[in-house]
C-alpha positions as CSV (number, residue, x, y, z in Angstrom):
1,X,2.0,-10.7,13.0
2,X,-0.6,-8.4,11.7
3,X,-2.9,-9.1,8.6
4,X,-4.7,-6.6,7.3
5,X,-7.8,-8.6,5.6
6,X,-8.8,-6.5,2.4
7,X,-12.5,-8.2,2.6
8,X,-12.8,-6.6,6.4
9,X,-12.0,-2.9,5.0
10,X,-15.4,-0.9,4.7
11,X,-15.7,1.1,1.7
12,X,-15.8,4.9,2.0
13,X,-17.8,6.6,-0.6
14,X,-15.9,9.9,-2.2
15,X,-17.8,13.1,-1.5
16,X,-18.0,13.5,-5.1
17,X,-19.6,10.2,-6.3
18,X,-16.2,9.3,-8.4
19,X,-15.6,6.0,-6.0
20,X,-15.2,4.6,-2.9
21,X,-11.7,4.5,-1.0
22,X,-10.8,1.7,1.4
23,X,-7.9,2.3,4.2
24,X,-5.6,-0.1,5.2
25,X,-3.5,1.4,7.8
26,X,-3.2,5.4,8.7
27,X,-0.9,6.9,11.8
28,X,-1.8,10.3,13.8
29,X,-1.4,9.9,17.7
30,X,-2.7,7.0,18.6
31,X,-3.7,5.9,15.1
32,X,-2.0,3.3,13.8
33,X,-2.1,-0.3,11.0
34,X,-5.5,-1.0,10.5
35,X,-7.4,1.7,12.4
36,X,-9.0,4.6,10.5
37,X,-8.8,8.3,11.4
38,X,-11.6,10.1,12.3
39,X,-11.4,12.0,9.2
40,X,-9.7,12.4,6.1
41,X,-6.2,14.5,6.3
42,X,-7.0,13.8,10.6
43,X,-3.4,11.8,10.1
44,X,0.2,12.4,8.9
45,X,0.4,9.0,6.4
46,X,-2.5,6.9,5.5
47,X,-2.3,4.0,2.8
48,X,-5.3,3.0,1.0
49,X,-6.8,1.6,-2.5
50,X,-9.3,3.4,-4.3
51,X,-12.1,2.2,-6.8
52,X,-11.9,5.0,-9.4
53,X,-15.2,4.9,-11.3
54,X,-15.8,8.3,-13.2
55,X,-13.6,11.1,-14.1
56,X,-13.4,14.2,-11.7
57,X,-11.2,16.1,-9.2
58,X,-9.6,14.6,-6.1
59,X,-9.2,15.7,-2.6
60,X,-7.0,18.6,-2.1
61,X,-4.4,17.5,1.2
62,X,-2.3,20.5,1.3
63,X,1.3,19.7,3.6
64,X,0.9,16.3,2.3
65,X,2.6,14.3,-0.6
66,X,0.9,11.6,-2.6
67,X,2.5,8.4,-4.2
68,X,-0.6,6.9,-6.8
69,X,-0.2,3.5,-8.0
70,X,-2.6,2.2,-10.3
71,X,-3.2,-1.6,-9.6
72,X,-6.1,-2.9,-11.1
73,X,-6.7,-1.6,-15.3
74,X,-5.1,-0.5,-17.7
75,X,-4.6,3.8,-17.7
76,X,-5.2,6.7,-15.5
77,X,-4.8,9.9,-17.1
78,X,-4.1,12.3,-14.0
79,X,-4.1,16.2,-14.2
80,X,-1.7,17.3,-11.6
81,X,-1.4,21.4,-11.9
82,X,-2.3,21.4,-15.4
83,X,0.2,19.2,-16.7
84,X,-1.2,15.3,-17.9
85,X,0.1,12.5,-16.6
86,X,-0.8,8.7,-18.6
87,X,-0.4,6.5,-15.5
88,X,-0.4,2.8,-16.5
89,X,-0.6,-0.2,-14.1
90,X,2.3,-0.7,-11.5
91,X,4.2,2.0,-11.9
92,X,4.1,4.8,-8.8
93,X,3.6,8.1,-9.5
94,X,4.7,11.0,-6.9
95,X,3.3,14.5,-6.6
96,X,1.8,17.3,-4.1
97,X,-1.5,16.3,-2.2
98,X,-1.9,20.2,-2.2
99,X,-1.7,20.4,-6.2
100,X,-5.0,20.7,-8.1
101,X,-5.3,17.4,-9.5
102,X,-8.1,15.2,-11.6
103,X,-8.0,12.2,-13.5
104,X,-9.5,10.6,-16.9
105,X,-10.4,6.9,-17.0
106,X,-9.8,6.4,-21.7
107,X,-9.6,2.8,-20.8
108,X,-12.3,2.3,-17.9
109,X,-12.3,1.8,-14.8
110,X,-8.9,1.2,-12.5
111,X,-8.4,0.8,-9.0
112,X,-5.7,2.6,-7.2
113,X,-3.1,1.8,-4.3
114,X,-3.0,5.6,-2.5
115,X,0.0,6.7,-0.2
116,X,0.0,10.2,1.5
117,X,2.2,10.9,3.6
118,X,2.7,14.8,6.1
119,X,5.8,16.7,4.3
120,X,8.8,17.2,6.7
121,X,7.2,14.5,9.3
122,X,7.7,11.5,7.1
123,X,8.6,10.3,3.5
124,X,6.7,8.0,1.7
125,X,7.5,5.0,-0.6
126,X,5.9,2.6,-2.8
127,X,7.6,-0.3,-4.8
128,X,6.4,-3.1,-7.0
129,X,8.1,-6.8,-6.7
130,X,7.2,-9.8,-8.2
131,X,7.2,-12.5,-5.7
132,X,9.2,-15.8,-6.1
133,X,8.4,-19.4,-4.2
134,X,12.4,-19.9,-3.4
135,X,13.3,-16.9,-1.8
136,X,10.8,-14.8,0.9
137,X,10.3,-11.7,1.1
138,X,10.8,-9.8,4.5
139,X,8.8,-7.1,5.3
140,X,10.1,-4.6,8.0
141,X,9.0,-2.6,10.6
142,X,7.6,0.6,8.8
143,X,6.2,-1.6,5.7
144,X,3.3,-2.6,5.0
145,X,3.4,-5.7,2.0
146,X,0.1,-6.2,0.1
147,X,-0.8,-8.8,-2.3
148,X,-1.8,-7.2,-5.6
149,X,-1.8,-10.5,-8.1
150,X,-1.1,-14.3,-7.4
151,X,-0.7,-16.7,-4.7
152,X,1.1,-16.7,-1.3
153,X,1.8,-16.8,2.2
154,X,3.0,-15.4,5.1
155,X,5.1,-16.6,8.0
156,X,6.6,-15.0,10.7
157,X,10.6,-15.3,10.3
158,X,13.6,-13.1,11.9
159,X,14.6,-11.7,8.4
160,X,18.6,-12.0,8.3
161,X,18.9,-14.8,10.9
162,X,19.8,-18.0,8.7
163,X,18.0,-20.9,9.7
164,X,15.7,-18.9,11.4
165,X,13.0,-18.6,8.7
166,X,15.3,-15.7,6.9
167,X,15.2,-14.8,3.3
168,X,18.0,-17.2,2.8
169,X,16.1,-20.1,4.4
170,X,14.0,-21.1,1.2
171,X,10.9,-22.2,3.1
172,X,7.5,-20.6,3.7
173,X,7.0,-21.9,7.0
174,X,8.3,-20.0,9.8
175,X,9.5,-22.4,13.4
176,X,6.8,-20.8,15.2
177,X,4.1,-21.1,13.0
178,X,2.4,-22.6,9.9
179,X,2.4,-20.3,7.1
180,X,-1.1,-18.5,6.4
181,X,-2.7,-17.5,2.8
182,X,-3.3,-14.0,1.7
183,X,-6.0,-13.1,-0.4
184,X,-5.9,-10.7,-3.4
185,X,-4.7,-6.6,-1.9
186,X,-4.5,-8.6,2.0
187,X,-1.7,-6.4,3.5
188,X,0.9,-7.3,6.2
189,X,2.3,-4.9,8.9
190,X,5.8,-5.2,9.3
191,X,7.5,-5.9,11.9
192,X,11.0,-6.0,13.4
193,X,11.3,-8.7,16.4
194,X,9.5,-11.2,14.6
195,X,9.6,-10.0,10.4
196,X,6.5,-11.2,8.2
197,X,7.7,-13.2,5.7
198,X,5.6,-13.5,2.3
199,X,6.5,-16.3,0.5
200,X,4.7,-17.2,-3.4
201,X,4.1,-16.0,-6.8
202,X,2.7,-12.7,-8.1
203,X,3.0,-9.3,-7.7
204,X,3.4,-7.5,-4.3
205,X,3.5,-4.0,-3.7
206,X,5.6,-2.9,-0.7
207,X,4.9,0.7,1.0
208,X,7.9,1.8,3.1
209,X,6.9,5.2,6.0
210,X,9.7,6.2,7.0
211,X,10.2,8.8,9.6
212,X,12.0,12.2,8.8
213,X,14.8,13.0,10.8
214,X,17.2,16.2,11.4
């Protein structure tokens, strides 16, 4: 089981002073959960939260798409081609990584969870559940689940095995393993043999990558 400790992540500075990105996992080649890229559009998906701290224009990532979350505040006005876009907390937001695109902070600063993924190699997705202490939440192979608000756990189960630390099993601790705590924007890697489990109450987002086929 991977955890991806948020406190471990080394801030990147934007090139144009407006914040600092941190990456949590990015894939190209060998890159993979947890491992940066040597440089920014160097891979084909890359999840990552963002401190936005002044308006201004983002990165330009032409032959990618972009999901933006915002996570942490209460607005993002985002410019995408011209067209204005009030972005308010939790709720994802999809459009080209090649469009010209800016943003306006009317209600101060926010912090963003970032998903850019390469157009006709993979598809990206981004959802928002609110966790529960009865009923785990499996995260799969291809997921990453980070902890944007409350308390939890994880556990390594073997999601849709009953008994077996499932979803249906109603207990936090997994047979081979005590449960550990996450920390506020901690990410797990999913995983299909042995399926992280998080287990609590708050808010998690869940970012699916999933491969483009045919």
């Amino acid at each position: 089981m991977q955890i991806i400790r948020f406190a471990d992540l080394k801030p990147q500075p934007w090139s144009n002073g407006g914040g600092v990105t941190r990456e949590l996992a990015s894939h190209s080649g060998g890159t993979s959960a947890g491992t940066a890229a040597a440089e920014d559009g160097a891979w084909d998906w890359r999840v990552s939260i963002a401190d936005v701290t002044s308006a201004g224009e983002y990165s330009a990532f032409p032959g990618m798409e972009r999901v933006l979350t915002v996570i942490e505040g209460e607005l993002l006005l985002l410019a995408v081609n011209g067209t204005e876009h009030p972005l308010e907390k939790y709720r994802p937001f999809r459009f080209p990584g090649g469009a010209a695109s800016s943003s306006a902070l009317p209600t101060g600063d926010v912090r963003n969870l970032n998903v850019i993924a390469r157009e006709g190699a993979f598809k990206a997705y981004t959802s928002i559940i609110e966790l529960s202490k009865k009923r785990a939440h499996p995260v799969f192979a291809g997921q990453l689940g980070i902890l944007l608000q409350g308390q939890a756990t994880v556990s390594t189960g073997n999601a849709g095995s009953p008994g077996n630390g499932g979803p249906d099993a109603g207990s936090g601790a997994a047979p081979d393993g005590a449960p550990v705590p996450l920390g506020r924007y901690d990410a797990v890697a999913g995983s299909d043999s042995e399926t992280p489990e998080i287990l609590g109450r708050g808010f998690l987002a869940v970012v699916s990558i999933d491969p483009v086929t045919g």
